[in-house]
BALOBA-1460 file (C-alpha; in Angstrom, 3 decimals):
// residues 286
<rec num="1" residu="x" x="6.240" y="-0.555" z="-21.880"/>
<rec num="2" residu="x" x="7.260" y="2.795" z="-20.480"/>
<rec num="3" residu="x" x="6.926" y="1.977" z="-16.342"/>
<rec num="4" residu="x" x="5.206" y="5.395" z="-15.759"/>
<rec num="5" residu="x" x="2.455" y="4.932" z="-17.749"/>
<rec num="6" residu="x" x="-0.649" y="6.456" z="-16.536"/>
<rec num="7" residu="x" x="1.591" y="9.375" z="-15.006"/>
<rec num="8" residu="x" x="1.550" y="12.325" z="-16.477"/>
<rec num="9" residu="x" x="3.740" y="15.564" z="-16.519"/>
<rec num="10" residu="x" x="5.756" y="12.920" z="-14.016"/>
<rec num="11" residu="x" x="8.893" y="15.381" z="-13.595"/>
<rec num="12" residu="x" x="6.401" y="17.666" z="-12.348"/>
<rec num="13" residu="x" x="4.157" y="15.082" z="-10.284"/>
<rec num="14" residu="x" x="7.355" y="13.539" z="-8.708"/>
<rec num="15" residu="x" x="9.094" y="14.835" z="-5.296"/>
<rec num="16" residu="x" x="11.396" y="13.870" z="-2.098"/>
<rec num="17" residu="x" x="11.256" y="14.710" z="1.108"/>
<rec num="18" residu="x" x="15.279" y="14.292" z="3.332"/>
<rec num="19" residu="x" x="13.406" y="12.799" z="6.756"/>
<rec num="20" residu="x" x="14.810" y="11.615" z="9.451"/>
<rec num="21" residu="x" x="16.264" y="8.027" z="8.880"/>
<rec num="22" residu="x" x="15.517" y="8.145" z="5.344"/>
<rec num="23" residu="x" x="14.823" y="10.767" z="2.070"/>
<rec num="24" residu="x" x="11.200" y="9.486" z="0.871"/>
<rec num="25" residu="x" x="10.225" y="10.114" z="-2.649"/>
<rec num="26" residu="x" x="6.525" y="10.995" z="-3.829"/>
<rec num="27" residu="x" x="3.644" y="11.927" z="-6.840"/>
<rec num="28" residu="x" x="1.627" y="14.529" z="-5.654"/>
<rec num="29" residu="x" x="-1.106" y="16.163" z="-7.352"/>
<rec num="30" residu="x" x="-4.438" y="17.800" z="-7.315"/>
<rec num="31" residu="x" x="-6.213" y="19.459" z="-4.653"/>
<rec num="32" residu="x" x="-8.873" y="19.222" z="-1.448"/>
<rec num="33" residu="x" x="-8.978" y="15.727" z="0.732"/>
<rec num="34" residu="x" x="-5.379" y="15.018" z="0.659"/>
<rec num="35" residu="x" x="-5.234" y="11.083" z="-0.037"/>
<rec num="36" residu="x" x="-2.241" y="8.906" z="1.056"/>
<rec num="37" residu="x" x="-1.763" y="6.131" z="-1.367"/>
<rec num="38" residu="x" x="0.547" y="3.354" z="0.448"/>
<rec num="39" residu="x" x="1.882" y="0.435" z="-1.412"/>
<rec num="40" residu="x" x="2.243" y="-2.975" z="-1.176"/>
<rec num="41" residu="x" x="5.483" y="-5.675" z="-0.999"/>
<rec num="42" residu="x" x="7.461" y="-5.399" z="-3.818"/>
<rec num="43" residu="x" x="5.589" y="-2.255" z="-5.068"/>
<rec num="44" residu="x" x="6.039" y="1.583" z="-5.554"/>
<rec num="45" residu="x" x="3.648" y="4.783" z="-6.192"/>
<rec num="46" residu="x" x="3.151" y="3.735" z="-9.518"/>
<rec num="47" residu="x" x="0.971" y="0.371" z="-7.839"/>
<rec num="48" residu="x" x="-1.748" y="3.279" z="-7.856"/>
<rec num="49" residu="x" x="-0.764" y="4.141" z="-11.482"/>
<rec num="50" residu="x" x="-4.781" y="3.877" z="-12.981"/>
<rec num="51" residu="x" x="-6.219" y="5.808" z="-10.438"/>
<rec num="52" residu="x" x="-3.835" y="8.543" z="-9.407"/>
<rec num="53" residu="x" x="-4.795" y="10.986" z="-12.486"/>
<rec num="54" residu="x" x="-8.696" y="9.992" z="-11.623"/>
<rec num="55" residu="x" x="-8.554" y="10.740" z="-8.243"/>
<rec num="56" residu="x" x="-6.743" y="13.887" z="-8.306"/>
<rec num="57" residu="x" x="-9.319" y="15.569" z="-10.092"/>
<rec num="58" residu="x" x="-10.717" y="16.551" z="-7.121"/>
<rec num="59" residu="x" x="-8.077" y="15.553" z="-3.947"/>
<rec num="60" residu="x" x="-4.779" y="15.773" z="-3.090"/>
<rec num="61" residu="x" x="-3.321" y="12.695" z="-4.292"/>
<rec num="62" residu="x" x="0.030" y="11.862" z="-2.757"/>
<rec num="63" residu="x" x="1.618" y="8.765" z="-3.855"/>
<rec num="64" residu="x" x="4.631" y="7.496" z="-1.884"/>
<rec num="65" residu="x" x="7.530" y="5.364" z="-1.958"/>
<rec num="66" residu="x" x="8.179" y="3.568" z="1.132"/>
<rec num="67" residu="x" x="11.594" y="3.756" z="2.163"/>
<rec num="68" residu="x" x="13.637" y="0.797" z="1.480"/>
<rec num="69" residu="x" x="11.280" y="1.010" z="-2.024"/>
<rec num="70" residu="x" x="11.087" y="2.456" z="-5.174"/>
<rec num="71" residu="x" x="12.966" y="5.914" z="-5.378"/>
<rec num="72" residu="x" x="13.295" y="6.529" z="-1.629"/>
<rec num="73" residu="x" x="16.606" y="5.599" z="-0.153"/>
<rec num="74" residu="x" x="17.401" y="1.899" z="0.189"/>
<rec num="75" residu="x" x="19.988" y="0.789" z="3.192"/>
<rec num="76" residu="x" x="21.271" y="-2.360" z="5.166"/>
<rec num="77" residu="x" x="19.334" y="-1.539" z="8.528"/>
<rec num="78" residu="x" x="16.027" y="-3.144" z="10.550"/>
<rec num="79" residu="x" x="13.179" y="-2.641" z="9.024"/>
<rec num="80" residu="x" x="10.689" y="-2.785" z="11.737"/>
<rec num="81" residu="x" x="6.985" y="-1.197" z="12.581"/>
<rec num="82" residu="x" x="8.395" y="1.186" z="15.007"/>
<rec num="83" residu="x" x="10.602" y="2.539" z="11.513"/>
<rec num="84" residu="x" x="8.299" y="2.753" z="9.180"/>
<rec num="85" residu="x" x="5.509" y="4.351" z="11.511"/>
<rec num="86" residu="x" x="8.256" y="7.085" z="12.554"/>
<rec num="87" residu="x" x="8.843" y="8.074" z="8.967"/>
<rec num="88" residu="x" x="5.514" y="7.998" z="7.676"/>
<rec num="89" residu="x" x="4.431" y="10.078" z="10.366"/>
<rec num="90" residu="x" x="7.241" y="12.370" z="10.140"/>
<rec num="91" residu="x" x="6.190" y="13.200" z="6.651"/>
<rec num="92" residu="x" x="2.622" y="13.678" z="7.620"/>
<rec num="93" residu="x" x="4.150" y="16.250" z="9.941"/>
<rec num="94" residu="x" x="6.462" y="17.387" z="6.995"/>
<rec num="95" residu="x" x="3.769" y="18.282" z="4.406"/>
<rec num="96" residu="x" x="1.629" y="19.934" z="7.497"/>
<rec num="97" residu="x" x="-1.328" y="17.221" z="6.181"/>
<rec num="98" residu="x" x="-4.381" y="17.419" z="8.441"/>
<rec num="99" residu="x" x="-7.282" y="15.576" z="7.564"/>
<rec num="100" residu="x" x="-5.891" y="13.081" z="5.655"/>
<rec num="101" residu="x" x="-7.212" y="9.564" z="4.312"/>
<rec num="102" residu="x" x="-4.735" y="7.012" z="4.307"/>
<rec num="103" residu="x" x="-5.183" y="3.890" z="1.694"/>
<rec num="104" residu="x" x="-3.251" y="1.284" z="1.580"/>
<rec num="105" residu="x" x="-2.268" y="-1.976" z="-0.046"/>
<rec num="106" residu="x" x="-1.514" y="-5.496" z="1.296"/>
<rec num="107" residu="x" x="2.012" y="-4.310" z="3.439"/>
<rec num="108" residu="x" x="1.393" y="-0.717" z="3.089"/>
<rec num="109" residu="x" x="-2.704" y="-1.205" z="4.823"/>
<rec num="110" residu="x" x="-0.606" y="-3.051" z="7.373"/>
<rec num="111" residu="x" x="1.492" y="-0.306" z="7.847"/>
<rec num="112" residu="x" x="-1.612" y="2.821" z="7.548"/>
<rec num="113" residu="x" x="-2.903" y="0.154" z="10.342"/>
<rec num="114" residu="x" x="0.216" y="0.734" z="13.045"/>
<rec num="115" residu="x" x="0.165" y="4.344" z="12.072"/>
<rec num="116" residu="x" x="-3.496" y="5.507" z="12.251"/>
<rec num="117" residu="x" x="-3.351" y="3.281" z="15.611"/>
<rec num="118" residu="x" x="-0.304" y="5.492" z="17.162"/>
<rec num="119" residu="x" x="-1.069" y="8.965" z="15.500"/>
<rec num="120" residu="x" x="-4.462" y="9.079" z="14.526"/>
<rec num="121" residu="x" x="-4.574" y="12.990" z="15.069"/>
<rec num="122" residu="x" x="-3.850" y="14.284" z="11.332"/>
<rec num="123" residu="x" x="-5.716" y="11.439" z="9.957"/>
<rec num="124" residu="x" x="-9.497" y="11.223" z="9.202"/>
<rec num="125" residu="x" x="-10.126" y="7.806" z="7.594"/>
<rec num="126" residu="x" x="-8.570" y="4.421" z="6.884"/>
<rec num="127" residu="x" x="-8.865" y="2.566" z="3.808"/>
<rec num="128" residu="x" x="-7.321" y="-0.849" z="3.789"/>
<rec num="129" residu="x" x="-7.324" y="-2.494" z="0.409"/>
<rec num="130" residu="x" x="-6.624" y="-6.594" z="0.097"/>
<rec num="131" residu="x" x="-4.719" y="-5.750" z="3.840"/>
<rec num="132" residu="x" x="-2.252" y="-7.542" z="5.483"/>
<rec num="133" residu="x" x="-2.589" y="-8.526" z="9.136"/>
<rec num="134" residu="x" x="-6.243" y="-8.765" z="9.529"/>
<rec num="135" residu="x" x="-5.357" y="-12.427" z="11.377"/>
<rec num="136" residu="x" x="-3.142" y="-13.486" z="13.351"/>
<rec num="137" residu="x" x="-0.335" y="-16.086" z="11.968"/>
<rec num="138" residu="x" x="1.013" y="-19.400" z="13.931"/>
<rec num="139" residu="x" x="4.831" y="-19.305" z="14.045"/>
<rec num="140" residu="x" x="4.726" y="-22.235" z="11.807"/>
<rec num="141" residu="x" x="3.565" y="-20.233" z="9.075"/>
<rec num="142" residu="x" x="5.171" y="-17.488" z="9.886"/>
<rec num="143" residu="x" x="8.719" y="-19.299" z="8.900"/>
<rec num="144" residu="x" x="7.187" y="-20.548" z="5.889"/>
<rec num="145" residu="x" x="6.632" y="-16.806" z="4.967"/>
<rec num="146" residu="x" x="10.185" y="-15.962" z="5.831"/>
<rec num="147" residu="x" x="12.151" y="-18.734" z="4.230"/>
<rec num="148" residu="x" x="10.036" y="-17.788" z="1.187"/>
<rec num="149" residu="x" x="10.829" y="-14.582" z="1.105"/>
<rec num="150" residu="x" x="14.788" y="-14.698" z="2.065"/>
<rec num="151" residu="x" x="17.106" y="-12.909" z="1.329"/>
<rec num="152" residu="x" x="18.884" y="-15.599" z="-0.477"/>
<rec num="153" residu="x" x="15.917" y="-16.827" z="-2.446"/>
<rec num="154" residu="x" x="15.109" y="-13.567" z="-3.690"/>
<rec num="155" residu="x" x="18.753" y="-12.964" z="-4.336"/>
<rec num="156" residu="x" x="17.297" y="-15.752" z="-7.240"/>
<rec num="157" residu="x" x="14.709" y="-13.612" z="-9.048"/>
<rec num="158" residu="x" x="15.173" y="-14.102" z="-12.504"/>
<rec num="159" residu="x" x="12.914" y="-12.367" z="-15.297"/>
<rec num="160" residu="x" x="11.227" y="-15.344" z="-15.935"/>
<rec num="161" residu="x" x="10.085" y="-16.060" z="-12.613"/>
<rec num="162" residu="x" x="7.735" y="-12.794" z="-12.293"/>
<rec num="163" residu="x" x="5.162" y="-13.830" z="-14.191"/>
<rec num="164" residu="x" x="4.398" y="-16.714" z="-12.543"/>
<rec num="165" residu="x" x="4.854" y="-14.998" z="-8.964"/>
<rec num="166" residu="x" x="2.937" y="-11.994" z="-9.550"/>
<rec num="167" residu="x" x="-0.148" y="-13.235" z="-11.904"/>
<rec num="168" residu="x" x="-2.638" y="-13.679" z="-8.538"/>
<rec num="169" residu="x" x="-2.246" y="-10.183" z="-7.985"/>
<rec num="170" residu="x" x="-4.547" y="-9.663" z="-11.138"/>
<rec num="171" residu="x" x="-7.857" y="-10.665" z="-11.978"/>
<rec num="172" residu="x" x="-7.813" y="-8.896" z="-15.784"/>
<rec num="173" residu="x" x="-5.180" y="-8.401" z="-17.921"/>
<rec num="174" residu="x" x="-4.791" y="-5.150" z="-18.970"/>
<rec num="175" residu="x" x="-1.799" y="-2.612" z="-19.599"/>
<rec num="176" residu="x" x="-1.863" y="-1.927" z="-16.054"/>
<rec num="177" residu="x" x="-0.764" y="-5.306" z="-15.216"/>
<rec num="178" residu="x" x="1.739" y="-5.655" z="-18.363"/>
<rec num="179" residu="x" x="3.280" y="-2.430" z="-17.018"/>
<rec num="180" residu="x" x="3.599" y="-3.922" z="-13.082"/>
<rec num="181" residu="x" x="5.300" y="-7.068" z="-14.510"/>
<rec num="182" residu="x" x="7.778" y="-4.993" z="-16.539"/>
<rec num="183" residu="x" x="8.598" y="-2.852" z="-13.706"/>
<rec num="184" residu="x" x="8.805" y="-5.749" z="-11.517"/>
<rec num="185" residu="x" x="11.791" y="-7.033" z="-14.148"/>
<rec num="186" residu="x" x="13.237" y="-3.882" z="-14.469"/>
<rec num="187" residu="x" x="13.904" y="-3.619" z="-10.119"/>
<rec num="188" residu="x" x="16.041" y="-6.818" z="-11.126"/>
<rec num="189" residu="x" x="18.810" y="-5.053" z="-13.057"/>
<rec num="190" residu="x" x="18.482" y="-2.557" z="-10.697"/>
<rec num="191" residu="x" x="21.925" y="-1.694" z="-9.124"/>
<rec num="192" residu="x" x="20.396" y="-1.200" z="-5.355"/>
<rec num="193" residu="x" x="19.069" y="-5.215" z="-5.747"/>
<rec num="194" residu="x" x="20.935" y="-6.534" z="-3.512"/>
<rec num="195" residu="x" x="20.407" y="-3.917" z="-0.597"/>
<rec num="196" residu="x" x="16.293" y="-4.564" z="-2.125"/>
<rec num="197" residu="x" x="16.470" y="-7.753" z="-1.608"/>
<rec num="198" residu="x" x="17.054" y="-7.237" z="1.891"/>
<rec num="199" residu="x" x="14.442" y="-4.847" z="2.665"/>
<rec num="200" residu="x" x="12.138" y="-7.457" z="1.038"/>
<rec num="201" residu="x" x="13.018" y="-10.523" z="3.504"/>
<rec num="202" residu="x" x="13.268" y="-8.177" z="6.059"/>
<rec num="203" residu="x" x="8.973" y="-6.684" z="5.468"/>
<rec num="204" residu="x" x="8.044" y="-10.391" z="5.026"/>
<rec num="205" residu="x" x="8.286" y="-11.049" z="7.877"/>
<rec num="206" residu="x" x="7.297" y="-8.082" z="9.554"/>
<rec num="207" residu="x" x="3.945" y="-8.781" z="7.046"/>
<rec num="208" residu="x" x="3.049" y="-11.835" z="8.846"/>
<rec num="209" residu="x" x="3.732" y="-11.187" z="12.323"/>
<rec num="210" residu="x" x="1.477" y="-8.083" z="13.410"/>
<rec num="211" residu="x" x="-2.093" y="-8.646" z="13.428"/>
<rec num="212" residu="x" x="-3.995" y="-5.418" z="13.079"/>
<rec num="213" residu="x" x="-7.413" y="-5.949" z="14.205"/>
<rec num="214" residu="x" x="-7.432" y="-5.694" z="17.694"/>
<rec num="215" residu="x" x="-5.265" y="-1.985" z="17.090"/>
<rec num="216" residu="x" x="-8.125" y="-0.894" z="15.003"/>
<rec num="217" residu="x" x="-10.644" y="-1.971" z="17.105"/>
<rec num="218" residu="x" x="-9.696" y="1.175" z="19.518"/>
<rec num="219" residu="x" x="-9.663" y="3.443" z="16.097"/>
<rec num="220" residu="x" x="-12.611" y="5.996" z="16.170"/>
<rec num="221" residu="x" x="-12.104" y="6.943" z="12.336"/>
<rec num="222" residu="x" x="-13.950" y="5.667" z="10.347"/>
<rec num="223" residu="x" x="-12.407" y="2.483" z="8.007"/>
<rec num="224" residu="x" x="-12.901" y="1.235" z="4.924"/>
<rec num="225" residu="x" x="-12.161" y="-2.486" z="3.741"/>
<rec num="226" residu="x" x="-11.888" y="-2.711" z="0.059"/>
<rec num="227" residu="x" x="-11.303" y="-6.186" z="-1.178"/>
<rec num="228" residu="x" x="-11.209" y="-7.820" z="-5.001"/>
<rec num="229" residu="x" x="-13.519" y="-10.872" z="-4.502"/>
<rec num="230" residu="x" x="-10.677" y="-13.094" z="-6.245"/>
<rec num="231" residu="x" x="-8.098" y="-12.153" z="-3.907"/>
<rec num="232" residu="x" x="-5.757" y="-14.887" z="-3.881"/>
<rec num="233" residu="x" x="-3.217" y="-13.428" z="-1.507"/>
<rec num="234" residu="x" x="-5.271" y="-12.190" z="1.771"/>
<rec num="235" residu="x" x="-8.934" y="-13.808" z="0.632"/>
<rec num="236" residu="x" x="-12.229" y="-11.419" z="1.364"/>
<rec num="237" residu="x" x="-12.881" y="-13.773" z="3.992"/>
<rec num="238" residu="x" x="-9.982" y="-12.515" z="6.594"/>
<rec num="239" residu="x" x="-11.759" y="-9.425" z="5.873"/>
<rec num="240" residu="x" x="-15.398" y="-10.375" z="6.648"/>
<rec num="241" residu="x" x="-13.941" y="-12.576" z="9.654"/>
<rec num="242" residu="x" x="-12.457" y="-8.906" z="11.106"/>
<rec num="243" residu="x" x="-15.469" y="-6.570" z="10.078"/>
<rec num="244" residu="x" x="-17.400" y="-7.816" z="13.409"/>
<rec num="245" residu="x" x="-14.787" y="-6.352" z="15.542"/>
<rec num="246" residu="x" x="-14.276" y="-3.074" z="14.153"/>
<rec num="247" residu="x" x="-17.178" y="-0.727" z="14.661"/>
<rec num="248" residu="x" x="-16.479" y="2.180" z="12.508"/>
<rec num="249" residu="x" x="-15.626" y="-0.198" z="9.559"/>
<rec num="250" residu="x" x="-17.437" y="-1.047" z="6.782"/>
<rec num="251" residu="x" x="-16.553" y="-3.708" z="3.717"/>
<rec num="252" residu="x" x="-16.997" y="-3.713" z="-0.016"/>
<rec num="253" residu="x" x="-16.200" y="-5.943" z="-2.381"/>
<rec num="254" residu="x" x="-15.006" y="-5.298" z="-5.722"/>
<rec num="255" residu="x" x="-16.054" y="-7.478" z="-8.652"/>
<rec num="256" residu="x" x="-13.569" y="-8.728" z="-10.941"/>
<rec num="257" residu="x" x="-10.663" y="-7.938" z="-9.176"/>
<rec num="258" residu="x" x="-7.682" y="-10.017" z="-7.267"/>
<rec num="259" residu="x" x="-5.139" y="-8.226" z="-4.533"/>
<rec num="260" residu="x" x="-4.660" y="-4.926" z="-6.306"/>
<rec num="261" residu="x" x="-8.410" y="-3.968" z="-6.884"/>
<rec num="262" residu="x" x="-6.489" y="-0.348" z="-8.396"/>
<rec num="263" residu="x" x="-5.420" y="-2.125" z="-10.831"/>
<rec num="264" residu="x" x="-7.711" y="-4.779" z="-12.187"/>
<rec num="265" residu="x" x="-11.020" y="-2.601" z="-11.569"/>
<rec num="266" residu="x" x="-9.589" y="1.152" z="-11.541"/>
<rec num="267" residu="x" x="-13.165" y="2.700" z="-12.161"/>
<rec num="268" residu="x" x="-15.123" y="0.674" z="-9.331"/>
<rec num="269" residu="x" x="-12.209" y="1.319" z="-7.015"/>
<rec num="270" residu="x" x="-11.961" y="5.213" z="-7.610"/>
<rec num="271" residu="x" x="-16.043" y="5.202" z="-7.287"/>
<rec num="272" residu="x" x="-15.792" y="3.225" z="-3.588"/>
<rec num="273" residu="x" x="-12.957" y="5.421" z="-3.450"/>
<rec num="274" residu="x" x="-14.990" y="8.704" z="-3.450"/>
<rec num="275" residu="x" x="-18.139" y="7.660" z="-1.807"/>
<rec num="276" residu="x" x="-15.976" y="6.939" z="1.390"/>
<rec num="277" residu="x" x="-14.465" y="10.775" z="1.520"/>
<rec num="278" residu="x" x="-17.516" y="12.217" z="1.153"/>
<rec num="279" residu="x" x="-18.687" y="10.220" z="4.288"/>
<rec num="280" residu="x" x="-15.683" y="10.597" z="5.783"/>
<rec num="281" residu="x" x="-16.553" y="14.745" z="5.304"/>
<rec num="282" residu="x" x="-19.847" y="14.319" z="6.838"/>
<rec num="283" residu="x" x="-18.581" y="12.774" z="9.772"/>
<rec num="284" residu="x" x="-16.487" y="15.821" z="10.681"/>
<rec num="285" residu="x" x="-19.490" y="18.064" z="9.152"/>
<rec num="286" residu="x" x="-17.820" y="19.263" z="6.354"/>
């Protein structure tokens, strides 16, 4: 399966930005609200594939690639919070984006959650979907998470092993999910694997080690938490056990759905989606 289904006129959708400390690549399309879509571990702007075309019927949709991921530049350096929250705001400051909503997914709503808590000024909403760091981890687990995801095991990956690893991320099968999986084979043969396999290790552990929730406690945006009720990977209960501490936050739950709700249950997540903007647009009185 082509791995840009869902994408069309892509050479036209698709762009890159030279930043400081890395070039990040990007879809970008439509117009109003802009919308930052952040991905996950292991993932890309196509992780938003089914709901990119949807959404930017009426907002800004801009997809990216964290660096270190996808078609952004890939190198042997740290890959820490105080990195990735540099560059992603330095592209917010790039495009001249004011207003914006950030969304993101598992790693990348860890990483809207250390930016929106540094540089909340351009920003006018959170969405965290199936997020990382709503708890805190013990160091025990924390090396379980990092010998798991070493650079020598992943240095392993064989085709036949994604399947298997990346099934709980789904709730349905559909083409969306047949089209992650091949993509997910595809970054194997991939000549940069090797320099991928260590910004991998090095975000798994960074995934595990920074709880959010007391950051976004001091947020005064408002935040959404949009969880797949068969989330296998960060269960809706992390996100229930947070929602008491974060005033401005609300939760909803998406039926049918696992840790990429965009995916499983595009329609339902582009409706929560939109229903969030428009409050986020009243808040400001727009």
């Amino acid at each position: 399966m082509d791995r840009n289904a869902g994408i069309a006129e892509r050479d036209e959708s698709l762009r890159s930005l030279e930043l400081p400390g890395a070039r990040v690549a990007y879809y970008e399309r439509g117009a109003g609200t802009p919308l930052i879509l952040v991905h996950g571990m292991f993932g890309d702007h196509l992780d938003w594939a089914p709901v990119l075309e949807p959404l930017s019927e009426c907002h800004r949709v801009i997809s990216i690639d964290l660096p270190g991921f996808g078609d952004s530049s890939k190198s042997i350096q740290e890959y820490t919070p105080e990195f990735f929250v540099g560059v992603m705001n330095a592209f917010l400051c790039a495009l001249d984006l004011k207003g914006a909503i950030l969304v993101g997914n598992s790693f990348g709503g860890l990483l809207s959650s250390l930016l929106i808590a540094v540089h909340p000024e351009r920003l006018s909403g959170l969405v965290l979907v199936s997020s990382a760091g709503m708890r805190e981890y013990s160091q025990q687990e924390q090396a379980l998470a990092s010998q798991h995801f070493s650079e020598s095991n992943l240095l392993l990956m064989r085709p036949e092993y994604v399947e298997p690893l990346f099934a709980m991320n789904f709730a349905q099968v559909t083409e969306a999910r047949a089209a992650y999986l091949e993509r997910q084979r595809g970054k194997l043969a991939h000549q940069d694997y090797k320099v991928y396999a260590h910004v991998l290790a090095e975000c798994a552990v960074m995934a595990f080690a920074h709880p959010v929730v007391p950051l976004l406690s001091e947020v005064k945006l408002p935040i959404l938490l949009l969880w797949g009720d068969r989330d296998p990977v960060f269960p809706v209960e992390l996100a229930q056990a947070a929602l008491p501490f974060l005033l401005h936050a609300r939760l909803t739950v998406i039926e049918g759905a696992s840790h990429m709700p965009q995916m499983d249950q595009p329609l339902a997540f582009v409706k929560e989606l939109a229903e969030f903007i428009s409050q986020c647009g009243a808040s400001q009185g727009v």
